[in-house]
Backbone as numpy.savetxt, mean C-alpha at the origin, in Angstrom:
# Nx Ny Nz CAx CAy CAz Cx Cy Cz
7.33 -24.28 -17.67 5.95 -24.51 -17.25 5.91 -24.65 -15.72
4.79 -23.88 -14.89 5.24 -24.15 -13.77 4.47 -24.75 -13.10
4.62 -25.57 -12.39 4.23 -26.90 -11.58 3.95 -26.80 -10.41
2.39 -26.50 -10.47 1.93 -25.23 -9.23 1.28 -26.56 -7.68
1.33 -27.51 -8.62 1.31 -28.51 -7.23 2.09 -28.77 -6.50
3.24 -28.15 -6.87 4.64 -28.15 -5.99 4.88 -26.56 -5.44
3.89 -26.16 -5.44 4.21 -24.87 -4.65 2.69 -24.73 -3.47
2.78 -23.21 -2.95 1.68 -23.75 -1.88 1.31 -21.70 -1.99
0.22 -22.13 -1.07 -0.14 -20.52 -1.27 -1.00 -20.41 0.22
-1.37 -19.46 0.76 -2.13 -19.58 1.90 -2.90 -20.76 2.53
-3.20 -21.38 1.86 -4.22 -22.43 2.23 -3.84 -24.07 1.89
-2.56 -24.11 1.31 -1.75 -25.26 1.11 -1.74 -25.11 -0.02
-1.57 -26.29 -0.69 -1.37 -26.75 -2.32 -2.11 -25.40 -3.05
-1.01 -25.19 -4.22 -1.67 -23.86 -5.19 -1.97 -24.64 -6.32
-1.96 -25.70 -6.64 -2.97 -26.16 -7.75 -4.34 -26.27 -7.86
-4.84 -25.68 -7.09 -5.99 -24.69 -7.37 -6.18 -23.21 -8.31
-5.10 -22.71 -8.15 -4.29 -21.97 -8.52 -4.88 -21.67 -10.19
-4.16 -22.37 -11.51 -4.26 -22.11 -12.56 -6.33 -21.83 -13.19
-6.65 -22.79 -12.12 -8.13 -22.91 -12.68 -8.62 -21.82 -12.23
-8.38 -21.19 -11.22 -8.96 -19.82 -10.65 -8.61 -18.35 -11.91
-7.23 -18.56 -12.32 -6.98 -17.73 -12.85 -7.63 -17.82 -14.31
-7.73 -18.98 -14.67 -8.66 -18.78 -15.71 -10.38 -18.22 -15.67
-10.60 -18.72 -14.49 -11.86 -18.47 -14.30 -12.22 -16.87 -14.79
-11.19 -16.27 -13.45 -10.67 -14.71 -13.65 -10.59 -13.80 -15.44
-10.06 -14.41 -15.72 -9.57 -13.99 -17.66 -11.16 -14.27 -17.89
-12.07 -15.23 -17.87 -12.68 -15.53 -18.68 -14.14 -14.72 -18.16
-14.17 -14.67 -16.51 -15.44 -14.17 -15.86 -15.09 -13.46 -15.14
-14.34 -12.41 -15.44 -13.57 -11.54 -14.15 -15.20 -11.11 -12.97
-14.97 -11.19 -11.64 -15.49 -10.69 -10.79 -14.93 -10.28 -9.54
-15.47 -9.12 -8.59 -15.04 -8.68 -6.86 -14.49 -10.28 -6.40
-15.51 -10.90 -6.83 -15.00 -12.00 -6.02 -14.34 -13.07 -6.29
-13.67 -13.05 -7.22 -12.92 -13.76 -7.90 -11.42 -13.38 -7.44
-11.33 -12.14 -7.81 -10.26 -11.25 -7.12 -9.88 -11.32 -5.52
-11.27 -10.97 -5.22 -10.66 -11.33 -3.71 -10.35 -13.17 -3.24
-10.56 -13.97 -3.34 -9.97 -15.35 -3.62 -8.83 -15.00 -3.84
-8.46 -14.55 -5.13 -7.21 -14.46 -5.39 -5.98 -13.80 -4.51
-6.56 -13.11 -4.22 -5.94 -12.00 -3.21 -5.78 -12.94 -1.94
-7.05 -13.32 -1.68 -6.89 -14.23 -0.02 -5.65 -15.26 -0.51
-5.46 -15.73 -1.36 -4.82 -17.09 -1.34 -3.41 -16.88 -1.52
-3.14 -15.86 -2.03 -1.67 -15.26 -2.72 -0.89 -14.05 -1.82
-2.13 -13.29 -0.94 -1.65 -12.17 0.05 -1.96 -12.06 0.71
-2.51 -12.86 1.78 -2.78 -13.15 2.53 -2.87 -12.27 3.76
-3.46 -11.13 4.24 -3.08 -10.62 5.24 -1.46 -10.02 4.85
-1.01 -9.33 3.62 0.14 -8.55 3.56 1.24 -10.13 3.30
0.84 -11.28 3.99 1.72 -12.48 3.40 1.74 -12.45 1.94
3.00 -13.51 1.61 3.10 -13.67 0.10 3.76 -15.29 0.46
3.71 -16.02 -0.79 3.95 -17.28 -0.69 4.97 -17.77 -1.64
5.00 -18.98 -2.22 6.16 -19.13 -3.32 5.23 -18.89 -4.72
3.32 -19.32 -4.55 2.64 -19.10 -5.75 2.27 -18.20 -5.76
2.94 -17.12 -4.70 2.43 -15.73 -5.12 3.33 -15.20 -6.12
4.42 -15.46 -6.19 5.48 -14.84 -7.46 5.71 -15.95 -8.46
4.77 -17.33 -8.18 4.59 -17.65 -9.69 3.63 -17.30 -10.68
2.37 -16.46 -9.96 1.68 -15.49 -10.60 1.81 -14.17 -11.23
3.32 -13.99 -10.71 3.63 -12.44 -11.74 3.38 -12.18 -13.05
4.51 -13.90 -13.75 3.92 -13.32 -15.43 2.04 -13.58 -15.41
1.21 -13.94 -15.15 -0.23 -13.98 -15.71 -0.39 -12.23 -14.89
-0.01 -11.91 -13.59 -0.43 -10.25 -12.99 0.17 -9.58 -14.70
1.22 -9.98 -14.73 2.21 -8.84 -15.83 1.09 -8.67 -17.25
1.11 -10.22 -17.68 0.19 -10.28 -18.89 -1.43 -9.66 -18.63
-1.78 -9.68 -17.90 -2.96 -9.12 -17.18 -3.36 -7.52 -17.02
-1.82 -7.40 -16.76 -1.56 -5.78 -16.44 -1.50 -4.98 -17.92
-0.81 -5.83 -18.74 -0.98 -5.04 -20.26 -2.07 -4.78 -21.12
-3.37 -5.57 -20.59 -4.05 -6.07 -21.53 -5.07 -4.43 -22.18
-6.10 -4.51 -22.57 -7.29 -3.40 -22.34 -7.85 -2.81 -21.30
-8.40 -3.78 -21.02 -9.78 -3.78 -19.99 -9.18 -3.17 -18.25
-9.17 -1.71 -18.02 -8.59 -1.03 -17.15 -8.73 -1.23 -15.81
-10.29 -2.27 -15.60 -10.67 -2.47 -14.32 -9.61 -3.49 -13.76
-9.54 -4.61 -14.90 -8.47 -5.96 -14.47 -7.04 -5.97 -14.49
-6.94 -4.69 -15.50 -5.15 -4.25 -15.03 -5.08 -3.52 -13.71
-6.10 -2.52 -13.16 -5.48 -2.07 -11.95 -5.95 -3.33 -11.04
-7.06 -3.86 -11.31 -6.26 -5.57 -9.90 -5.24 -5.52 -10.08
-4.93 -6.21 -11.31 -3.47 -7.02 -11.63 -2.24 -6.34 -10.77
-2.31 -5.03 -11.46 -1.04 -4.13 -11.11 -0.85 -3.98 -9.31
-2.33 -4.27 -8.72 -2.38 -3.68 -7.03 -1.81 -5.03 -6.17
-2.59 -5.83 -6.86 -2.12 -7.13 -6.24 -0.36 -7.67 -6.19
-0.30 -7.32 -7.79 1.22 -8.02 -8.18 2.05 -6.35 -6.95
2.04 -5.65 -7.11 2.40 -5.11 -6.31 2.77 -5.18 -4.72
1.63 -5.45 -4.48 1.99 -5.94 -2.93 2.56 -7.24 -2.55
2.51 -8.52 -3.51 3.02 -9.64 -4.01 4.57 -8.93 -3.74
5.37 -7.67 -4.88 6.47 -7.60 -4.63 6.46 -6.96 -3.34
6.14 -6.24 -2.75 6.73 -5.40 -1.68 6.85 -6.49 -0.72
6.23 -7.71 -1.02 6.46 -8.57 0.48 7.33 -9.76 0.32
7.99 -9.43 -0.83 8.99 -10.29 -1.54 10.06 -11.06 -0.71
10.71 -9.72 0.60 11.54 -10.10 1.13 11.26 -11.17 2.58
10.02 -11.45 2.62 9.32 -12.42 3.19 9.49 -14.00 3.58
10.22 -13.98 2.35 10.83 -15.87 2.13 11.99 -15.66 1.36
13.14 -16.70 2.34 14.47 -16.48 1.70 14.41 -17.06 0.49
13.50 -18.07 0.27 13.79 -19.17 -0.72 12.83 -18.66 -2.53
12.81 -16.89 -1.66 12.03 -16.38 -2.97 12.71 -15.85 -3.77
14.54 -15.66 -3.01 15.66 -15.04 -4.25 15.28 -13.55 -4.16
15.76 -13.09 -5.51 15.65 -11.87 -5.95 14.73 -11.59 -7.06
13.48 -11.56 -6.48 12.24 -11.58 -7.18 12.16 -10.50 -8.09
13.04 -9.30 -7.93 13.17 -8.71 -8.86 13.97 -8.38 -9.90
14.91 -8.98 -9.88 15.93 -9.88 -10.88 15.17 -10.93 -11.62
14.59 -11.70 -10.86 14.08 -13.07 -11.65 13.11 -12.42 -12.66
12.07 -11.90 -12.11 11.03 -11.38 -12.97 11.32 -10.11 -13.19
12.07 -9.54 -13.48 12.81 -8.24 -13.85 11.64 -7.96 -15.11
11.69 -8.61 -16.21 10.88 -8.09 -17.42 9.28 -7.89 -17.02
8.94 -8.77 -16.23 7.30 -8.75 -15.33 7.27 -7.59 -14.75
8.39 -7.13 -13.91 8.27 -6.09 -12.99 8.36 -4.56 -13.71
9.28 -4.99 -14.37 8.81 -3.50 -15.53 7.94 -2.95 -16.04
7.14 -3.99 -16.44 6.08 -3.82 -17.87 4.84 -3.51 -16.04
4.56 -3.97 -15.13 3.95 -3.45 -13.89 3.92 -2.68 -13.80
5.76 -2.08 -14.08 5.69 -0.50 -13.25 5.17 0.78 -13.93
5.30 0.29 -15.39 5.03 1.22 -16.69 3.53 1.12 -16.42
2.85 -0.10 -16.34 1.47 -0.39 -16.22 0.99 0.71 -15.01
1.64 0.36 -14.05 1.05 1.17 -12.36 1.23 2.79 -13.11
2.30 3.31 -13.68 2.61 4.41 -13.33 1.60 5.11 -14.84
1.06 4.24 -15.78 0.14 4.89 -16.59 -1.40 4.86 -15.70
-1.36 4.01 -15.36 -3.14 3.97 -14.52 -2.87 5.22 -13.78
-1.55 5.20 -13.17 -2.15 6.48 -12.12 -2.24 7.58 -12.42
-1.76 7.80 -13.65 -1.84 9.68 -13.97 -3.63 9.25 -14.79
-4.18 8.47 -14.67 -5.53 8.11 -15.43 -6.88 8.40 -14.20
-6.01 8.23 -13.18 -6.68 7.31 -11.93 -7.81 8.72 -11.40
-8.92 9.08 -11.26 -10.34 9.75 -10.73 -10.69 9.23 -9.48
-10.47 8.38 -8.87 -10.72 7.88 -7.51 -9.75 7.67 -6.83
-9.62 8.05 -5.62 -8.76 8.85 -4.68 -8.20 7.04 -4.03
-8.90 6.30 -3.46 -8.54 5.11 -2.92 -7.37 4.17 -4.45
-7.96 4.07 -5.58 -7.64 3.54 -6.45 -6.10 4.15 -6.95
-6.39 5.73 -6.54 -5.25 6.58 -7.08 -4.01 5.94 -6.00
-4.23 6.18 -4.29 -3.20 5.24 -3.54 -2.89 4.13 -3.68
-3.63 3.43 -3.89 -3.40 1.89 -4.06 -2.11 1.96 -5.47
-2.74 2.47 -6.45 -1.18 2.73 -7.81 0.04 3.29 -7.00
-0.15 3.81 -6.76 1.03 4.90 -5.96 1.68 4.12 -4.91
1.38 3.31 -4.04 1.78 2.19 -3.32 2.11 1.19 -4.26
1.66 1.11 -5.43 2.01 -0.26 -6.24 3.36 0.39 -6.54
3.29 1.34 -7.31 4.62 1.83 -7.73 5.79 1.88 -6.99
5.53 2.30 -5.85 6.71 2.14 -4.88 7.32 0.56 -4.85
6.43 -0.39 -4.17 6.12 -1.70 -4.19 7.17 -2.12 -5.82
6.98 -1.95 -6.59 7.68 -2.45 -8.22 9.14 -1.98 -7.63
9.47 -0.65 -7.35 10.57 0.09 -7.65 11.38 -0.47 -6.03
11.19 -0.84 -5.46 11.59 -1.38 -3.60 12.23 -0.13 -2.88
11.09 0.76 -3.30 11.68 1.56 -1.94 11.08 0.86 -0.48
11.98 0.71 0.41 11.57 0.48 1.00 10.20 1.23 2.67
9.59 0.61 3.27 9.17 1.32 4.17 7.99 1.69 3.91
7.16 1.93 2.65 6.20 2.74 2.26 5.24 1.72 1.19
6.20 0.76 0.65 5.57 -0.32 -0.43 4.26 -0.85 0.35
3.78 -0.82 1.70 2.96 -2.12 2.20 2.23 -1.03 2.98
2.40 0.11 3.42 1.42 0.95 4.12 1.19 2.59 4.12
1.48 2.80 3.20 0.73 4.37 2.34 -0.14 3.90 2.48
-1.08 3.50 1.23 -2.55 2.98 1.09 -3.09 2.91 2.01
-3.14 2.30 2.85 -3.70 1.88 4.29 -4.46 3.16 4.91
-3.04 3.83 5.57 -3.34 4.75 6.04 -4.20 6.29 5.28
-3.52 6.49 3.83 -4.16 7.22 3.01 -5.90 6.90 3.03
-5.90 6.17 2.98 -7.38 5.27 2.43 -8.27 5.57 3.71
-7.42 5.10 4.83 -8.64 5.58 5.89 -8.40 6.62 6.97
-7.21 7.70 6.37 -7.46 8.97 7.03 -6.59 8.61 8.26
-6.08 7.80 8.48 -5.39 7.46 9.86 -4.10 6.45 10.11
-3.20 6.73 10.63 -1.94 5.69 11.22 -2.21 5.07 12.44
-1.58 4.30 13.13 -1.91 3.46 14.28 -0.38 3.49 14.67
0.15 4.37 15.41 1.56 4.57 15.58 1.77 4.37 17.42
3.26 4.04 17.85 3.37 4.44 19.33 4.34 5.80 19.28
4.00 6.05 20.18 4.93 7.46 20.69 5.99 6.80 20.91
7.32 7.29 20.81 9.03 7.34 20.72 8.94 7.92 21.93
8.43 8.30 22.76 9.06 8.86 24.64 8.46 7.71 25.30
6.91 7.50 25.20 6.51 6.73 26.57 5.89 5.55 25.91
5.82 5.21 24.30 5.42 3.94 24.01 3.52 3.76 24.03
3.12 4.70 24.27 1.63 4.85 24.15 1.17 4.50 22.98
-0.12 3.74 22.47 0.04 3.49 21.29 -1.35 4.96 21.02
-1.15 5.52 19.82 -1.72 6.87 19.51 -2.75 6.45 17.53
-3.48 7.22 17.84 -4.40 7.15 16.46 -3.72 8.39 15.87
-3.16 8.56 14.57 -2.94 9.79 13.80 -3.59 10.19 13.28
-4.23 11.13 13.09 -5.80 11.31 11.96 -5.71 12.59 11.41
-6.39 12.13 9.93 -6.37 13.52 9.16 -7.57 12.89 7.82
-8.70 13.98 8.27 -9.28 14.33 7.01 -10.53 14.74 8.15
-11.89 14.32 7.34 -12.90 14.82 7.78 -13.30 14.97 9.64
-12.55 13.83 9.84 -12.50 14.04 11.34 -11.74 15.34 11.96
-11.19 15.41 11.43 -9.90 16.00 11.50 -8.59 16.31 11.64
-7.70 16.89 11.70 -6.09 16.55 11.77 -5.30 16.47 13.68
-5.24 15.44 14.02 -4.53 15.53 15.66 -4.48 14.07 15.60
-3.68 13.85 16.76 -3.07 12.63 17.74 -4.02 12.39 18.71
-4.07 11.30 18.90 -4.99 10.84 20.75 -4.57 9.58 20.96
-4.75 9.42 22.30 -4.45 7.92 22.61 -5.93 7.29 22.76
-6.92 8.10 22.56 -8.35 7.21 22.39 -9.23 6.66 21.48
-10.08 6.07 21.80 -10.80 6.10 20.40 -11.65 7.17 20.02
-11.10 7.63 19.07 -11.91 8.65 18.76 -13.37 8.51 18.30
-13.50 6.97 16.88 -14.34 6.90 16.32 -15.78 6.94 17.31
-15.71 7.05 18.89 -16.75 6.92 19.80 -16.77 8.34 20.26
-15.86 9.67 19.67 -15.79 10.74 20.26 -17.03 11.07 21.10
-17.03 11.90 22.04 -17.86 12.08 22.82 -18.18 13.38 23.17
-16.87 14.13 22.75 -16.58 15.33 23.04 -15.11 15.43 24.09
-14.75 14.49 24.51 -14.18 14.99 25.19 -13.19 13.77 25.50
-12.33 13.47 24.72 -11.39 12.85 24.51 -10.05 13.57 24.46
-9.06 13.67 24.63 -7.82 14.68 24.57 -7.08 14.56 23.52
-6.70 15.31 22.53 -6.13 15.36 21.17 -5.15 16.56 21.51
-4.29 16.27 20.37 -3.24 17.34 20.04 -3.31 17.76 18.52
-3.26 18.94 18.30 -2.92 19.10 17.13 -1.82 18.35 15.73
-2.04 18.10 14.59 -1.19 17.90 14.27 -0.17 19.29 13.15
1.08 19.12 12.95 1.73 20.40 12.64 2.05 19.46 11.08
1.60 19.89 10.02 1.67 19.47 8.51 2.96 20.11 8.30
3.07 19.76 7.22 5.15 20.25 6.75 4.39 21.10 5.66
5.38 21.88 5.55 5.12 22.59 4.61 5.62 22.41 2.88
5.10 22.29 2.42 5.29 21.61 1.29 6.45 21.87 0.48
6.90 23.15 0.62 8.61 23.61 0.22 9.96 23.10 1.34
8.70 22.33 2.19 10.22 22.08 3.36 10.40 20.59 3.25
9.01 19.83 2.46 9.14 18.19 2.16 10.63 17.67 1.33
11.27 16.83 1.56 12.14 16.71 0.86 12.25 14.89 0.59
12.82 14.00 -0.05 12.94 13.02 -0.71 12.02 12.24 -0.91
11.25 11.19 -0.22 10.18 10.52 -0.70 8.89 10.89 -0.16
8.93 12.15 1.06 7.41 12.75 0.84 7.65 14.16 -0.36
8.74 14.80 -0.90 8.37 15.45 -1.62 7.93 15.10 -3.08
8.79 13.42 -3.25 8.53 13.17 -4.32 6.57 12.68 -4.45
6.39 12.07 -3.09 4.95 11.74 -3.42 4.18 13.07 -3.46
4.57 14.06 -2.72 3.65 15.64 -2.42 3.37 15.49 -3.80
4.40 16.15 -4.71 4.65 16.32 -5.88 3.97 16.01 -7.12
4.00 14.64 -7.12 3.46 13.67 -8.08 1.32 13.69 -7.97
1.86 13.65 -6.36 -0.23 13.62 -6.16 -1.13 15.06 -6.88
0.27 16.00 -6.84 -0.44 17.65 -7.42 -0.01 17.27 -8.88
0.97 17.09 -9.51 0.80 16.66 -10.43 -0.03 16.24 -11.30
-1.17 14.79 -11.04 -1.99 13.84 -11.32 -3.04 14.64 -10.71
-3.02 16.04 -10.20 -4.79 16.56 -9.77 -5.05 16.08 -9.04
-4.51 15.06 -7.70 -5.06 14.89 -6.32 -4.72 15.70 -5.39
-5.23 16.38 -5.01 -4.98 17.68 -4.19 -5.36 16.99 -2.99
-6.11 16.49 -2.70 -6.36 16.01 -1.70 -5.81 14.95 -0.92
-5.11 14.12 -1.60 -3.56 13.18 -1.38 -2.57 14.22 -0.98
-2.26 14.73 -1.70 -1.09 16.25 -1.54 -1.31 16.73 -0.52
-2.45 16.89 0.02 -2.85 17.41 1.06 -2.77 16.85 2.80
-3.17 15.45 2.67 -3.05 14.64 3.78 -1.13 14.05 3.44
-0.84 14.37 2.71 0.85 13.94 2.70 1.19 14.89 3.49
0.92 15.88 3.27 1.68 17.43 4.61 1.82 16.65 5.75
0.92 16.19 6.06 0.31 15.51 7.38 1.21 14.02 8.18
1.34 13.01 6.85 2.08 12.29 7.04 3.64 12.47 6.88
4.07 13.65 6.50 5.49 13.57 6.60 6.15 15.02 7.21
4.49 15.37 8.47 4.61 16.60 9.11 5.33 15.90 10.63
4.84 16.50 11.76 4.95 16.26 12.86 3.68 15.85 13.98
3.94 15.48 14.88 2.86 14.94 16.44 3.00 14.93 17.25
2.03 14.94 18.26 2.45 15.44 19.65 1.96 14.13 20.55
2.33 13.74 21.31 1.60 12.82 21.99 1.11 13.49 23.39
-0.43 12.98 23.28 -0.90 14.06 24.49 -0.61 13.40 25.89
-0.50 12.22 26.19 -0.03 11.72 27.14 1.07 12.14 27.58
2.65 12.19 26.79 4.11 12.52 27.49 4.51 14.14 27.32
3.70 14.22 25.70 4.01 15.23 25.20 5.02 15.46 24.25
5.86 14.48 23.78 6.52 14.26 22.42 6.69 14.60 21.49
6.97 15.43 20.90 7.15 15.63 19.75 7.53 14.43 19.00
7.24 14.60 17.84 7.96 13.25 16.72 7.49 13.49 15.79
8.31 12.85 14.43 7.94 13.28 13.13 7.31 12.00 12.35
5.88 12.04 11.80 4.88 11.33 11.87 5.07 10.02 11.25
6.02 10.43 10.34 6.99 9.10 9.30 7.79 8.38 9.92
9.02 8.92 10.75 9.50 8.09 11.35 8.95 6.92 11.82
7.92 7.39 12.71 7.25 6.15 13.53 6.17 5.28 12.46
5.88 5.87 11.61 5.19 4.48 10.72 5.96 3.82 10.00
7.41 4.38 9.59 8.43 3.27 9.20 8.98 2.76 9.95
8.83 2.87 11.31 9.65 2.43 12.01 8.55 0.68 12.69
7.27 1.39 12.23 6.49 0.21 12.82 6.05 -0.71 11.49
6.31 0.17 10.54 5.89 -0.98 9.29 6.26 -2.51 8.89
């Protein structure tokens, strides 16, 4: 039984903790969830009552009701990817080894289910997140979701916007979202999808797979190349977001 007044979560004492989660089971709401989320992940943090919530995410994650398993599964997810956060959290995936399974089976059925493109990353980041690859568990989503990285250039340290979708695909060191016309961009050079190889071919792959073409599509992008218009750099677009993750 676990003895959640002896643990702490964003905001101090997590014995607040059990009553919320019931609340949740009994009246699930946006905002219930997000509480939950604020208190347990704080800004990408995780706490010691964030991984005493796995088994209720796990039991949560199995249940029917598809809206409250993909919380469950997104949250408990990023919960693990930030595992390595606190020494005194062990081997969170050893400990909850049977939690983390029945997640990953959970994440990896929602997503071949998944019709919405944000919801579809968020699984796909969970999954990683369960399995510890590292580098990618805490910021795919992010960037997928809003079309853009926040990277520095590897020659002169400039910090650069990466962008790809409706705006369109290039590098700048400005803000674009104020474009004006006349801001300086570089193209960006997408990989070609027979030349992707280990964990962007496996994500290319999987997103055409599951009918997101449009994930598949901005992956070219993230595991293509960039130019920085300031030094002029070349660099390959992954490196530098694992390298800043």
């Amino acid at each position: 039984m676990t003895d959640w007044s002896r643990l702490h979560h964003a905001y101090g004492s997590a014995e607040d903790v059990p009553a919320l989660l019931d609340r949740i089971a009994a009246e699930p709401s946006a905002e219930l969830w997000n509480d939950l989320w604020s208190a347990l992940c704080h800004q990408g943090s995780v706490y010691p009552a964030s991984f005493a919530a796995l088994p209720w995410l796990a039991d949560t994650a199995g249940r029917g009701d598809r809206d409250q398993a993909v919380n469950a599964v997104v949250l408990a997810g990023a919960i693990t990817a930030g595992a390595d956060q606190l020494r005194e959290a062990g081997d969170v995936r050893a400990e909850h080894a049977a939690e983390v399974a029945g997640l990953l089976a959970a994440a990896n059925r929602y997503l071949r289910t998944a019709t919405d493109r944000g919801e579809y990353v968020h699984l796909l980041e969970a999954v990683l997140g369960f399995e510890g690859v590292a580098g990618w568990s805490e910021d795919l989503a992010w960037g997928l979701g809003s079309e853009e990285y926040e990277v520095s250039c590897p020659g002169c340290g400039a910090g650069l916007f990466i962008v790809f979708g409706e705006r369109g695909h290039f590098s700048t060191g400005e803000d674009y979202a104020l474009d004006d016309g006349d801001i300086e961009t570089r193209p960006l050079r997408p990989a070609a999808p027979a030349d992707l190889d280990g964990i962007g071919r496996r994500l290319h792959d999987l997103a055409l797979a599951d009918g997101q073409r449009e994930v598949a599509h901005a992956l070219t992008h993230v595991f293509g190349g960039a130019t920085c218009p300031d030094c002029g750099t070349d660099f390959p677009v992954a490196d530098r977001i694992r390298a800043e993750g």
